[in-house]
N, C-alpha and C positions, 0 to 999 in steps of 0.2 A: 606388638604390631597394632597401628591405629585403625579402625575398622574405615573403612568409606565412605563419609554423608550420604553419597548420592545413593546408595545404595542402602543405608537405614532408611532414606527418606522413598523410596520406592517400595519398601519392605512394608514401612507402613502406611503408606498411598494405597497398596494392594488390600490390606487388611483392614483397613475403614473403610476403601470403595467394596467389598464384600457384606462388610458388618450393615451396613447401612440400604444395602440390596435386599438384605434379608429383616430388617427393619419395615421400609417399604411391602415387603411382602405380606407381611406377618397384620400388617396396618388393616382393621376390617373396613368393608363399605359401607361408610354412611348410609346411603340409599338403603341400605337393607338390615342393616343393624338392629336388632332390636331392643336393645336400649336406650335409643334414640328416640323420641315422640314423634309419631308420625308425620305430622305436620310436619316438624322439623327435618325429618326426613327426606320430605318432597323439598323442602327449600334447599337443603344442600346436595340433594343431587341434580339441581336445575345449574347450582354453584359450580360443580364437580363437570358438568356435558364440557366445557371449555378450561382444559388444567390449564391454560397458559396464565401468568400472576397477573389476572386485570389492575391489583392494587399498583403496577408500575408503570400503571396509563398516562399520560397526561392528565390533570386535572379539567374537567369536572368529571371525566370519563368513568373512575370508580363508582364515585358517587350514585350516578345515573344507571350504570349497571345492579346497585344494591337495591337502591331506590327502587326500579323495576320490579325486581325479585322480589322487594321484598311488598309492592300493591300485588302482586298475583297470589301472594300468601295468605289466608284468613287470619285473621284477630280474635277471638275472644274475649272482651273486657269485662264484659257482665259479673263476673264471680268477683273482677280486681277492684271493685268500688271502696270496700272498706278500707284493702289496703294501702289504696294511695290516698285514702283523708287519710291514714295513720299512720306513725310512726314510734315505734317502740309502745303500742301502748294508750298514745297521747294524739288526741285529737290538733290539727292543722286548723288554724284560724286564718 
């Protein structure tokens, strides 16, 4: 006896819409993580207030949203001086 398609394909429709709930669950929050660097932290939980996928906006619309995000973010460059003249080692001319 041949088993059903519709009826494996349900079977396991069921058990990856589960599997993947408990994925989702399991997932920690940025915002609070703490292996996360704080900074970082505050920028993706500013990312995280709106889940819906800004990256399927029209163009420029992403952009302008990271853009934002990411001038209310501080920088630090002070400490990255050496190593953006260098590489491997070897000074940049």
């Amino acid at each position: 006896m041949k088993p059903t398609p519709r009826l494996l394909v349900l079977i396991v429709g069921a058990i990856l819409t589960t599997q993947v709930a408990k994925i989702a669950e399991a997932a920690p929050d940025a915002s609070t993580d703490p292996r996360i660097d704080p900074q970082i932290r505050s920028f993706l939980a500013d990312i995280d207030k709106d889940s819906s996928p800004f990256w399927e906006l029209p163009q420029p619309k992403p952009q302008q949203i990271l853009t934002e995000l990411q001038s209310k973010t501080p920088v630090d460059m002070s400490g990255d001086h050496d190593r953006a003249n260098h590489h491997g080692g070897w000074a940049h001319r």
